[in-house]
N, C-alpha and C positions, 0 to 999 in steps of 0.2 A: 555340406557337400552334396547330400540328398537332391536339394533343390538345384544344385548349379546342374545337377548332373541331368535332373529331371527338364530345365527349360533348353539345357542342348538338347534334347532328343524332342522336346517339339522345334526347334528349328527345325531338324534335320526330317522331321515328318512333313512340315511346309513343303520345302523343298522335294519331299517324296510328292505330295498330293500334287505338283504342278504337272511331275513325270508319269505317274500311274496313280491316277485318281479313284482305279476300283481294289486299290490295296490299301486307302488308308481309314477305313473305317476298324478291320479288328485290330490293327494297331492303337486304336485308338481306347479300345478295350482294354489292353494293355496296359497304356497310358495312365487311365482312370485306375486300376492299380496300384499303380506306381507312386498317382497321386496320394493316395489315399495312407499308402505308408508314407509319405514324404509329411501327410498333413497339410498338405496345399488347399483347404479350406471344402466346400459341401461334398461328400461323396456321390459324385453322380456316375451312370454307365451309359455309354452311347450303343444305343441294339444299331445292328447293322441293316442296314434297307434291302428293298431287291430294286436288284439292277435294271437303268432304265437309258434311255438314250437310243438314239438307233445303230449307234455299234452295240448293244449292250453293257458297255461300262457303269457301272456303279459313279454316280455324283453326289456328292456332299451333299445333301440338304442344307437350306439357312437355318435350323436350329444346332446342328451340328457345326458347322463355321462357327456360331457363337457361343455355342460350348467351348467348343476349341480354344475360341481368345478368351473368354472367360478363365478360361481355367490357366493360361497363360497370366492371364493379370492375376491370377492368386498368388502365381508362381513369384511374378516379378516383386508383390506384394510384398508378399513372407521374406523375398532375398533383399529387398530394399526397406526394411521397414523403420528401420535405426535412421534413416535416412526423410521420414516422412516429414511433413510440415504440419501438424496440427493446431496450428495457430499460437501466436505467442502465449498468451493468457495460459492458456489450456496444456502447455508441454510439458508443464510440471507433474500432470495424471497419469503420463505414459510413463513417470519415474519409479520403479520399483525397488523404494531404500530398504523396507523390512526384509526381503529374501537373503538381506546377509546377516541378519540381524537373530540368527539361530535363537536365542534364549528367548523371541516373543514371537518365536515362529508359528506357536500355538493360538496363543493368544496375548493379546494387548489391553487385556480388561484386570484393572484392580479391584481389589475385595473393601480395601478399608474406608470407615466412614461410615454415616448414617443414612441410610436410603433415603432419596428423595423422589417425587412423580414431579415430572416436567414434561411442556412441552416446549417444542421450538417452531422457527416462522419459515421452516420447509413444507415443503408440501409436494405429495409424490408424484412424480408423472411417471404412471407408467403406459409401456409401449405392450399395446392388443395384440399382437402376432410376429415370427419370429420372420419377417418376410426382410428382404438384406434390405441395402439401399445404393443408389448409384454414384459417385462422385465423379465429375467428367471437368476434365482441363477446355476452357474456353479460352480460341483464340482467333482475334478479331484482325484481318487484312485490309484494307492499312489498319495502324493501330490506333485506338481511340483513347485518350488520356483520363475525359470527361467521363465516372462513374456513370454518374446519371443515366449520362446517354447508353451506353454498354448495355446497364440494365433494362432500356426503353427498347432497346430493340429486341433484345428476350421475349418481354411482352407480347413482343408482334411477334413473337413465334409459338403461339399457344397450341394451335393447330401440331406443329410437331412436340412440343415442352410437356403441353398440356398448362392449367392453370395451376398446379401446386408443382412449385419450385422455390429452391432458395438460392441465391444467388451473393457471394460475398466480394465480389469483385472480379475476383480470379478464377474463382471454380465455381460449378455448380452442382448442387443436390439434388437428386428426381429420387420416387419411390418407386422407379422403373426404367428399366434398360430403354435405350433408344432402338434397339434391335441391331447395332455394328458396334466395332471396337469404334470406328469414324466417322464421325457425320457430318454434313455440311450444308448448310444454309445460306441465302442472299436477301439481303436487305439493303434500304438504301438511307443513305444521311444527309439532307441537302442535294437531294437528286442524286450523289455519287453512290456507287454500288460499294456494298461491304462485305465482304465476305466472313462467315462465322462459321468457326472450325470446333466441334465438339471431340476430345479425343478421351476416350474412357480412360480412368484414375486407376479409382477402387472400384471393389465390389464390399462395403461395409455392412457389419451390424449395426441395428439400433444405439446400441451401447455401445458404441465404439467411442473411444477419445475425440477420433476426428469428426465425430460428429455435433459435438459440444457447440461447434461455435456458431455451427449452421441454428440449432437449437433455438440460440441465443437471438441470435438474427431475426427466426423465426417469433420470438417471443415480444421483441419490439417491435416489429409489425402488428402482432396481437393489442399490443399496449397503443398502437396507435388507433386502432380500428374500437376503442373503447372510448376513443375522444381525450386522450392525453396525449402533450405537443412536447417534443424531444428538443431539450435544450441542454447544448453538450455531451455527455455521455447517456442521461436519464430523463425522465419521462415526468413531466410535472401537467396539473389541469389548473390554466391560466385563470381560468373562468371562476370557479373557485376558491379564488385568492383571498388574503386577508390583509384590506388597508389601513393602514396607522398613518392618517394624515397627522397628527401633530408632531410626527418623527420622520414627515415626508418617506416611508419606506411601505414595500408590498411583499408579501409573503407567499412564495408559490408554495402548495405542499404537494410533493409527488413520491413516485416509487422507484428503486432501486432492485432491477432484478436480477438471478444469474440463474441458469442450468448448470446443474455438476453432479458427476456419478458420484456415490457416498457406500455405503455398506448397504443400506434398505434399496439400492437402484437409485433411478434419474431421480432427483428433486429440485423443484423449483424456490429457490431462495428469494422472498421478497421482502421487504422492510421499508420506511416511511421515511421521507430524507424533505428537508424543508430547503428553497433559494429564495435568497433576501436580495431586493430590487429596489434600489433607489429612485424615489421619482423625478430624478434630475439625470440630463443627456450630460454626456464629456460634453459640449456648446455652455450649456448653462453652468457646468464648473468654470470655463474658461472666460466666462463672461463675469461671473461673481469676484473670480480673483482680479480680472484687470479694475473691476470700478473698487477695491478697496488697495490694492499695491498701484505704484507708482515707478517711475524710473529701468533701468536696465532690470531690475531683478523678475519682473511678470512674464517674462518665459522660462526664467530657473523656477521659480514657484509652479508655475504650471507643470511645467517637466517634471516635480519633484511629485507633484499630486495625479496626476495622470501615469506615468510612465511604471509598468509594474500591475497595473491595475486590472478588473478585469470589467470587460462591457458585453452588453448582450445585444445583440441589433436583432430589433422586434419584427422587421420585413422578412429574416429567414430562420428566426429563432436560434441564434448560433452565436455561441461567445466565443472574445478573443482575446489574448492577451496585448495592454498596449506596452511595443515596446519601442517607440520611439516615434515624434512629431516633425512633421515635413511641413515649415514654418512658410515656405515659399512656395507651396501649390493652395490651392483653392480647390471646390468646388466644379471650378469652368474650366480645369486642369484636364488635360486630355491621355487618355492613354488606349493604345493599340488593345484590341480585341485578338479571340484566337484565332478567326478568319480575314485577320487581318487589318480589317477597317480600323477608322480612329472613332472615338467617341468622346464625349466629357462626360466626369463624372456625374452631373445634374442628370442630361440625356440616359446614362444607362441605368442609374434607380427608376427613372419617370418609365422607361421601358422595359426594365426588365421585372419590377419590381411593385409598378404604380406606385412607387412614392414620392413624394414632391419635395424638394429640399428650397427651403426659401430664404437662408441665409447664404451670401457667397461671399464676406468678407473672413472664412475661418480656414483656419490651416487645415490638413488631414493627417490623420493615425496612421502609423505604419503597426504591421503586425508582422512578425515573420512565421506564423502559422503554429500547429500546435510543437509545444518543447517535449520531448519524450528523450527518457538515460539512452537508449537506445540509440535515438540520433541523432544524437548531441557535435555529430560531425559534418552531419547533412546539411548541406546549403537550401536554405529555403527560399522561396519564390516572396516577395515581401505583397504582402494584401494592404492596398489603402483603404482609410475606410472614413467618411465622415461623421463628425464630430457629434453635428443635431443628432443624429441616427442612433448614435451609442447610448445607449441606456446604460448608465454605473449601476456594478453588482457590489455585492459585499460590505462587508461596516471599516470603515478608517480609525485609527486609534483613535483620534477624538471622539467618534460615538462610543467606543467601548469605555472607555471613560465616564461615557453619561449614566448613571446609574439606575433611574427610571427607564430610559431608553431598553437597555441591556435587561432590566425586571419585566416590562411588558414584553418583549422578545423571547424570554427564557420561560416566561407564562405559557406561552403560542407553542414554542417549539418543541421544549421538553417534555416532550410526552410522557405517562406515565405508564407501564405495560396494559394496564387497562384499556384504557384510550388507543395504544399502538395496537393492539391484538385487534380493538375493534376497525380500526381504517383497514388494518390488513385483511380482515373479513369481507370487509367490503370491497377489497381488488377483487375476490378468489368469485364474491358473491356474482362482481360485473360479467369477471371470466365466463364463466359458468351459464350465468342466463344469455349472453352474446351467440344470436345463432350463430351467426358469421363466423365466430372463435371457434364456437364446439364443429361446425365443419372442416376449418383448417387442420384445428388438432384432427379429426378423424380423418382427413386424408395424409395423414403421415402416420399415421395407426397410435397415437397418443390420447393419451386419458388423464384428465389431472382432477388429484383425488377432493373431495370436500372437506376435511380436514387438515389440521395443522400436525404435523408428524411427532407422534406423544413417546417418550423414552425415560427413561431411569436414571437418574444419577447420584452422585454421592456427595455429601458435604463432609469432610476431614474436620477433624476435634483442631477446636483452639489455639492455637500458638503463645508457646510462654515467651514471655519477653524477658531478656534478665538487664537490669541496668544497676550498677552498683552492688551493692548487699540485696537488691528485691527484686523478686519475681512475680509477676502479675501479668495476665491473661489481656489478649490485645484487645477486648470490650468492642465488641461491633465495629472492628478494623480501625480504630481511631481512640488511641491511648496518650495525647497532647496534654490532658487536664493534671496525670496523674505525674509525667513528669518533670512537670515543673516544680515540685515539690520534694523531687528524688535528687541525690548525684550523680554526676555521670557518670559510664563507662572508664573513662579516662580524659580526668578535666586538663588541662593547658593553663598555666598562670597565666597572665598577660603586664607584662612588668613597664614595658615600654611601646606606648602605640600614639597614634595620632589622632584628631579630628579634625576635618577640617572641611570649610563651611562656607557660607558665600554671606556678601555684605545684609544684617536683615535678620541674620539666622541664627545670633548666638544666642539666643534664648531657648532654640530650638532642639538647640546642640545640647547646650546645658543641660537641659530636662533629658534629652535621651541618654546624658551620661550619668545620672543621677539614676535614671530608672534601672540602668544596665547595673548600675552598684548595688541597686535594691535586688536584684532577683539572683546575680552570680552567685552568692555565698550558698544559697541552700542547692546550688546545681556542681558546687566544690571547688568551683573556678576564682582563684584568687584576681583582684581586679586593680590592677592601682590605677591613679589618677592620670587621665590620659592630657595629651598637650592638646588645646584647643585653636585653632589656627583659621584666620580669614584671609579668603582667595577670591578675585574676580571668576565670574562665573565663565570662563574659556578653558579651554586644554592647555593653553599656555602659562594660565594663572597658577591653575591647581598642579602643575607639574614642577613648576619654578618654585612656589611654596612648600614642596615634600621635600626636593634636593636642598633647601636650606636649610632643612633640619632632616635632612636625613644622617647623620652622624651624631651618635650612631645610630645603625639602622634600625628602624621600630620594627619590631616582628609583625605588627600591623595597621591598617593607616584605613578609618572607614570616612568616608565621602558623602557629608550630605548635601544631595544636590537639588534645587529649586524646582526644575524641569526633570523629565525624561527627555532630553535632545540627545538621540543617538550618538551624533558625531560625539558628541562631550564623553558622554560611556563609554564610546568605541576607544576613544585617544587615551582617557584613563587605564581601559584595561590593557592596552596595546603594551604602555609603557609598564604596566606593570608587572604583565604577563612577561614580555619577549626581552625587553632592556635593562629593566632593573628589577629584579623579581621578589617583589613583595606580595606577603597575601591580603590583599583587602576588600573590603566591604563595601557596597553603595546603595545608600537608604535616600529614599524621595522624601521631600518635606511632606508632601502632603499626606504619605504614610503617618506620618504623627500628630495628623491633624483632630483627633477622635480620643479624649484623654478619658474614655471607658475602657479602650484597650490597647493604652500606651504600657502596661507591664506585658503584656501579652505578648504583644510587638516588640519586646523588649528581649525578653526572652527567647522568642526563636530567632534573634539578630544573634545573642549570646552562643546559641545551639551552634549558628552557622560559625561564626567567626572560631569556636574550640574547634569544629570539623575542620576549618583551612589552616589552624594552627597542628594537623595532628593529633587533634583527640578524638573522641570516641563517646557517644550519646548511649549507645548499649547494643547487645546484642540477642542469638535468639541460638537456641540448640540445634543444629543443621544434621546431627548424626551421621555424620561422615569426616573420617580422619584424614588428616595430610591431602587436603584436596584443594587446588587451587580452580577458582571461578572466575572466568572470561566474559566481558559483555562486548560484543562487538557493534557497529551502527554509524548509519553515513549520515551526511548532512548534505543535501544538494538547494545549492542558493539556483531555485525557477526563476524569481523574480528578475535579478539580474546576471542569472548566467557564470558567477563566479567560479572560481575552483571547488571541486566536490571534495570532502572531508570525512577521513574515516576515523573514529574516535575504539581507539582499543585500552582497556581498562580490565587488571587484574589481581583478585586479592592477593596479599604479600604474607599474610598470619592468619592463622587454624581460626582467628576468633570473627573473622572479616570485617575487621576495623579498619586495615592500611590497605590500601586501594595503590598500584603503581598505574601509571596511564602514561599512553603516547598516541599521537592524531598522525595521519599520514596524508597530505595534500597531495589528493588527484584531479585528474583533467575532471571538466566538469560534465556532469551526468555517470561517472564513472560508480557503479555502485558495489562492485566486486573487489576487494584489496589485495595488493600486490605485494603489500613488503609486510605480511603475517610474520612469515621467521626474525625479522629484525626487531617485531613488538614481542613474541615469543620469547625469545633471546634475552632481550633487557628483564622482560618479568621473572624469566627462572634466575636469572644473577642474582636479583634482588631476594627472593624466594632462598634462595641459598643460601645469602649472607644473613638473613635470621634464623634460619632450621639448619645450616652446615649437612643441608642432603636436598635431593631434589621431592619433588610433592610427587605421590602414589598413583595422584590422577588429576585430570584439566578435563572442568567442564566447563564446555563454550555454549552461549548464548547467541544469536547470532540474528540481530534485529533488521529492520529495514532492507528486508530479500524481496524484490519484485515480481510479480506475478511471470511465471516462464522463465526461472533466473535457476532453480533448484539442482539441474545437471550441470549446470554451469558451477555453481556454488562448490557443489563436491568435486567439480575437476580442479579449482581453482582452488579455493581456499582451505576444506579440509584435504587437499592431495599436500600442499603447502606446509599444515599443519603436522601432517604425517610423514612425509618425509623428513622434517624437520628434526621429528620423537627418534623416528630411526637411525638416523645417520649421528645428530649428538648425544643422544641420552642410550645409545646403544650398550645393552648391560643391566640399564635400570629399568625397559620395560615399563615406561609410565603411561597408563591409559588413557584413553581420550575417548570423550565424549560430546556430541555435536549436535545441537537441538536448535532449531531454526525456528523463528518468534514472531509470531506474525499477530499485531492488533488490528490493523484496517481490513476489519471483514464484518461482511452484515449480519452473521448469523447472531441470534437473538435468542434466549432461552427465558421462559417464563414458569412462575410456580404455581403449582395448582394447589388452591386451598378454597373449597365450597366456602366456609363460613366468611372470607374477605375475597374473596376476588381471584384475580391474577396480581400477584405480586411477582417483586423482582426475587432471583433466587438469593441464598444467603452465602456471603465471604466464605470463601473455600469447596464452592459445589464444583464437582469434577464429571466433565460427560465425558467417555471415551468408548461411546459405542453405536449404532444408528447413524448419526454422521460423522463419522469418520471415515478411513476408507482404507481396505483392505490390503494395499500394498504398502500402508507409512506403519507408523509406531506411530501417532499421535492422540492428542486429547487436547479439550476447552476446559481450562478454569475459570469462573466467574469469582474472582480475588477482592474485590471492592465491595466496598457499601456506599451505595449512591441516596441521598437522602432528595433528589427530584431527578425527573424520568428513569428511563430504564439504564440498566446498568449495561454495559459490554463486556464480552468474554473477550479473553484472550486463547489464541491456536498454538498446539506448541508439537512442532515434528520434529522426532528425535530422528535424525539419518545416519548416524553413526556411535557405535557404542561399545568399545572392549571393553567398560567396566562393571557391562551385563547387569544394568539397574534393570531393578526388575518395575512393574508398570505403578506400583504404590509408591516405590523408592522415589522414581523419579517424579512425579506429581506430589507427593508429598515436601521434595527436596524443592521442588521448582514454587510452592505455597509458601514455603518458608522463606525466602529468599525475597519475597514479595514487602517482607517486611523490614529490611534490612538499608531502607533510602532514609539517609540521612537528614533531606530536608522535609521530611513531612513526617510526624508523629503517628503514623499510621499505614495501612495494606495500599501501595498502588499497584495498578495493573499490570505490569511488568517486572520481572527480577530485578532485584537494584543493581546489577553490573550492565545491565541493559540501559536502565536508566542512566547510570551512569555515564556509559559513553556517549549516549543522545546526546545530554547535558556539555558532554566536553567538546563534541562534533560540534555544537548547536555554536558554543562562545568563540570556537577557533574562525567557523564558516562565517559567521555575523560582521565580529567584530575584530577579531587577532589578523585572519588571514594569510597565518602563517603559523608554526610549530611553538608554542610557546618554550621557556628556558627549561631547561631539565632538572635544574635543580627543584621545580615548583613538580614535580613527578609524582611524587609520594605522598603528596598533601588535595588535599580535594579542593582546589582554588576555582572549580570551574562552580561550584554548588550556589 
């Protein structure tokens, strides 16, 4: 109210200063007051002049007018701020979840665990003096579409700008007022005049949110002016590449950087990120397929290996995704310019680009530009692009297939924190000695430190595993050896099931049913002899083969298939997900091709197949009663645009053995879920019908949240989950708790030990302090043990919490939880209700396409 009341009364002083101009300076006195209890930002006071003019009336000086609107823009600031745009990325920092979060209002630092010395791959930038910064609204008469150009004609405004500017398209950053709220400028484009209209934004702090992204801007410029060429979002050095002619591939290695305020201030986040280059153009795929296929099918094959893929064209350093080929243009194919003219495509590389395209009998690429969740509705403008040009990135499953390929590859890439700590030395080193850089940074008044930012963390004791009658410690996060010699948690007979195989393969069949007989008995699982069945290798084979002996129904029916040919898997699980719902199995021949570790492989077939039948491999002590755990996580098919998939998954018993799940099909890019109360709903029914009472409390997991998505998140989906608690479970008071799981983040923590090096930290090391950041509840655990390169943390912000965990509780809870995925004998990176729903998103988005049968609900078919 303060402030509304505050900007009407400099209206109403405008309008005075037009009428009687030698009354409004101690008004203005006044003002500065007024501001100053309102909080409308610097406290300043305007002295009053002596009067001047030849009637003697008192005039405004120009520092006084720009006091005036200045202090006006605080005003509109502070009343519009909820309203600000601080860039997508970035609007999650203006989120302040912990201010409701009374019990860690204190603090957010837990005690338990054994101290460890770490550092991480931040590094501080801090800002030399408390001097604000300007943000001004640019707007261009007529309007210019063309970036580029926008920003070329900036340049030619240095004389007013000066040389240190950032500019993101829309607005611009100066570390100094223009001297008016308005400015305006003329330029011209093609001989036409342009007019450029600068109208002041903010008046920001250094550390302000909204200045993150200018930073960021700021920083790839830096990374360019060091001699590294920006391909896609990140910055790699061409030059120093590493080629593997006998796997025809080129290895860029470059850097991944971000600016983000943290608890220590600004730091600079950078880390070592590899792009793998094929030395073949989409032309020479397209050429390779027509000289070996034959007949109508060399444009389905082409379409099939092309379309999805991604290409880099080396004339402007820019990938694209291909999503569809234009069979009937060429090369000599002409298309209209923005001014109008026509060109062909030959003509505008050799002109705009100096490149010479010397084949013209080849189709071209369409692309429809970049796919973002965001604007998954937006019509895009389709880019052609030629074939020769495109250089293919990335590996096809056939390479990954190759296994020396894949060793020399995971040699080069996977770095080891040694190795990673030292390249990243060497950015900070380049930074550093670049005059050019250390000028930029100091005219924005920035300093970035020589060190890696060193902090404190904790590694948490062991986790007991319980599986049957024994209990034993998870041994360097990977406890596989120990029980195959134990019994399960809760083994599943299996009295009645199938195999069945394709012409070739009963030898194949045989031995893995023979092996599955050798290992079930000391894992408790009774085994009888299953039916062995030969099917042609089609979807139509192996389906008409089940329904004739499906009477009675097998409890389960495993698939040994020749190939991984999608469609074959797809159509298998389709029918056996959605039409006839059976839980089954699909093993590749050439998994059993290695008889040193066909029991092996035998065994974790047996693990999986008791999990889809309902059983239970073991569990771990979670110290928390009556609490039911939620893994939430989408799946968005990029490649081909399909419908986006939200996979929700909840335990149904104290021991978190029975898992209920259900997938929710939304439009695609959709990454926020809309029908929570209906997955809610089914889980607490089921929840019921084994405990005859509802759970004391639900804690949600809640993976795959995109960067600027987190108000959104809490308006949508915990307001969803909350109204939900209130209006049904009204009486029973059951708490909730909402912890938001973020894996794709660069941040890196490394361990310090003089006598070996930099090593990786150990399973269960917990930071929750230095970077973190002061308005979340959050913390990184590094949960795994990686036996090559460096391991990654995982981020976990707690936004919502009546069950008042306190900061041990809940990182302790969320460690343990880690160990609780069925299909690997061991700690992964994420809670297993997490994983879980990836897992169930992952099988409906791929290959179902649709909600699988309900009755398959309670059992983990997706594993």
């Amino acid at each position: 109210l303060l402030h509304l009341i505050t900007f009407l009364f400099i209206f109403y002083l405008q309008k005075m200063q037009a009428r009687k101009p030698g009354q409004i300076q101690p008004r203005l006195q006044l003002l500065s007051r007024v501001s100053q209890v309102a909080g409308a930002g610097p406290r300043q006071v305007v002295e009053a002049g002596p009067p001047i003019g030849a009637e003697g009336m008192s005039q405004p000086s120009e520092e006084l007018q720009l006091a005036s609107r200045l202090q006006e823009s605080r005003l509109q600031e502070s009343w519009l701020r909820e309203r600000t745009d601080v860039g997508r990325n970035f609007r999650d920092f203006v989120v302040n979840t912990r201010q409701k979060l009374g019990h860690v209002r204190e603090s957010t630092k837990g005690i338990q665990g054994r101290p460890v010395e770490l550092f991480s791959n931040h590094v501080q930038l801090r800002s030399c003096s408390q001097r604000n910064l300007y943000k001004y609204n640019v707007i261009y008469t007529p309007g210019i579409e063309d970036g580029r150009k926008r920003e070329a004609l900036l340049s030619e405004l240095e004389k007013l700008l000066g040389k240190c500017h950032i500019y993101d398209g829309n607005y611009l950053l100066l570390p100094h007022p223009l001297g008016e709220m308005k400015k305006e400028a003329v330029s011209k484009v093609n001989d036409k005049p342009v007019k450029i209209t600068f109208e002041l934004s903010r008046e920001l702090q250094t550390t302000s949110p909204d200045c993150l992204r200018y930073y960021n801007i700021l920083f790839r410029k830096i990374l360019e002016k060091i001699g590294l060429n920006q391909v896609g979002r990140n910055y790699y050095n061409k030059y120093m590449k590493t080629v593997f002619n006998q796997h025809r591939l080129e290895i860029w290695c470059g850097y991944v950087t971000s600016v983000l305020p943290y608890e220590t201030g600004l730091t600079l986040c950078a880390d070592v990120i590899h792009k793998v280059l094929r030395m073949e153009t989409a032309y020479d795929l397209i050429s390779r397929i027509h000289e070996k296929a034959e007949g109508k099918d060399v444009k389905e094959k082409i379409f099939k290996k092309l379309v999805g893929s991604s290409v880099l064209t080396k004339y402007n350093n820019k990938t694209y995704r291909v999503d569809d080929i234009a069979w009937k243009m060429s090369p000599r194919s002409k298309f209209i310019k923005s001014d109008g003219s026509e060109i062909s495509f030959v003509d505008y590389y050799r002109e705009r680009y100096g490149t010479v395209v010397t084949t013209f009998n080849q189709p071209l690429l369409i692309t429809k530009g970049k796919w973002k969740k965001s604007l998954q509705d937006t019509l895009h403008q389709p880019i052609m692009l030629v074939p020769e040009l495109c250089h293919l990135t990335g590996l096809t499953d056939d390479m990954r297939k190759d296994y020396g390929m894949m060793r020399d590859l995971s040699n080069h890439m996977r770095m080891n924190p040694k190795e990673r700590q030292y390249k990243l030395l060497q950015l900070i080193d380049d930074l550093r000695r670049n005059k050019t850089v250390q000028k930029e940074l100091q005219d924005w008044n920035l300093e970035l430190k020589t060190k890696f930012l060193a902090l404190s963390g904790r590694t948490l004791r062991e986790v007991r595993i319980h599986q049957g009658r024994r209990m034993f410690d998870n041994h360097n996060a990977d406890w596989s050896k120990i029980t195959r010699d134990v019994p399960l948690l809760r083994a599943i007979s299996l009295d009645h099931w199938l195999i069945i195989y394709t012409k070739g393969d009963y030898g194949s069949a045989l031995t893995l049913h023979q092996n599955l007989q050798q290992v079930t008995p000391k894992m408790g699982i009774t085994l009888r002899n299953a039916k062995l069945l030969e099917a042609d290798n089609t979807v139509e084979s192996f389906i008409s083969t089940l329904e004739k002996h499906a009477s009675p129904k097998p409890q389960m029916v495993l698939f040994l298939l020749p190939t991984d040919n999608k469609e074959i898997y797809d159509g298998i699980k389709r029918h056996l997900c959605i039409y006839c719902p059976i839980p089954s199995q699909c093993v590749l021949r050439r998994t059993l091709g290695k008889p040193r570790t066909l029991l092996t492989i035998a065994t974790k077939i047996a693990q999986q197949m008791n999990c889809k039948l309902g059983g239970a491999l073991w569990t771990v002590d979670i110290g928390l009663q009556n609490a039911m755990f939620v893994g939430i996580d989408c799946f968005h098919d990029i490649v081909h645009q399909q419908k986006s998939v939200a996979g929700f998954v909840a335990s149904i018993d104290s021991d978190l053995t029975q898992w209920f799940s259900q997938c929710i099909v939304q439009q695609s890019g959709q990454e926020l879920v809309k029908g929570l109360t209906t997955c809610l709903h089914n889980a607490l029914k089921f929840w019921y019908e084994q405990h005859s009472s509802l759970p004391y409390s639900i804690i949600v997991y809640r993976d795959g949240v995109g960067d600027g998505q987190l108000q959104a998140l809490i308006d949508q989906e915990l307001k969803q989950m909350e109204s939900y608690l209130e209006d049904v479970c009204r009486g029973q008071n059951v708490r909730l708790t909402f912890i938001v799981v973020k894996k794709r983040i660069n941040t890196r923590f490394f361990l310090k030990k003089p006598e070996n090096g930099t090593l990786n930290p150990p399973p269960g090391t917990v930071i929750d302090l230095e970077v973190t950041r002061t308005e979340w509840y959050d913390f990184f655990i590094v949960s795994q043990f990686v036996k090559e390169g460096t391991v990654s943390p995982t981020h976990y912000n707690v936004i919502h919490d009546t069950l008042y965990l306190s900061p041990d509780a809940v990182q302790s809870l969320t460690y343990k939880l880690c160990h609780m995925y069925y299909n690997f004998s061991g700690v992964i990176r994420v809670p297993a209700p997490c994983h879980y729903a990836h897992k169930l998103a992952y099988l409906v988005g791929q290959s179902l396409h649709q909600e699988p049968h309900e009755s398959l609900s309670k059992h983990l078919f997706y594993l």
